[in-house]
C-alpha positions, 0 to 999 in steps of 0.5 A: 776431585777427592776429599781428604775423607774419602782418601782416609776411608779408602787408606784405612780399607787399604791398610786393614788386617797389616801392621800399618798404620795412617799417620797423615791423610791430607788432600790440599787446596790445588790438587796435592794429596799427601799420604803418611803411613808409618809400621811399628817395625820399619816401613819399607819402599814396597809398601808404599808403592803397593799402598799408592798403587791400591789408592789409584785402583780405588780412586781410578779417574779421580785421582788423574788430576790429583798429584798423590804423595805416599810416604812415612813421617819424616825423621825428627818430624813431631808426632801425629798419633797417639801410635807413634808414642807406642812405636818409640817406647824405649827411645830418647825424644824431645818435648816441646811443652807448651810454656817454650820449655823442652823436656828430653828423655827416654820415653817410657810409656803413653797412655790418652792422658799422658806420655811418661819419660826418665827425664834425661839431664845434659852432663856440666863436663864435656865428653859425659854422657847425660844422667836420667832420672831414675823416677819416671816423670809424667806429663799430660798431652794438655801441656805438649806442644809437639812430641819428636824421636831423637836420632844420634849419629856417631 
């Protein structure tokens, strides 16, 4: 059996040199390794199909009792590195602080100390699009609880 440090190890190796990134790197309890891997463009079925393959070449007969999971976060799931932050600079996303309050704005840069947002504020007349600040607002990772991108479909 792997552990989760021997499948982020060989993640990492697997993922040298290309514009990928690991998300997530997780063998549970029971024999389920679950893989994130996220591009700062779009990543693709091919990949992940290449990064599963190189995986099993790496891990060969240990990972015949392991179920292996390789996919990309999930739309609207929260963020889990700080990379994902500089993927989404220009989007609208959802803060969750940890008080209960959520904040949603367009995000405008991240650094280890803060995230920085044009808060977005909800239109009283219906049909009207939000208003954004027009001063960046700064909110420390101390106080965020989870961090999502926000999709809208039309």
């Amino acid at each position: 059996m792997i552990t989760t440090q021997e499948l982020a190890q060989a993640l990492e190796r697997h993922l040298a040199g290309t514009p990928h990134f690991v998300v997530h790197a997780e063998v549970r309890p029971g024999g389920k390794a679950i893989v994130e891997v996220d591009n700062d463009q779009a990543i693709t079925l091919s990949v992940l199909t290449d990064i599963n393959q190189g995986l099993r070449d790496a891990f060969g007969e240990k990972l015949d009792d392991v179920e292996l999971e390789v996919g990309s976060p999930g739309m609207g799931n929260p963020f889990r590195v700080p990379r994902q932050y500089q993927k989404h600079i220009g989007r609208v996303v959802e803060v969750l602080k940890k008080d209960g309050s959520v904040v949603m704005g367009q995000l405008t840069a991240a650094d280890a100390e803060a995230l920085t947002l044009l808060v977005q504020h909800p239109s009283t007349v219906k049909g009207r699009l939000p208003k954004m600040d027009k001063d960046p607002t700064a909110i420390p990772f101390a106080d965020i609880k989870s961090t999502k991108a926000t999709h809208k479909f039309n």
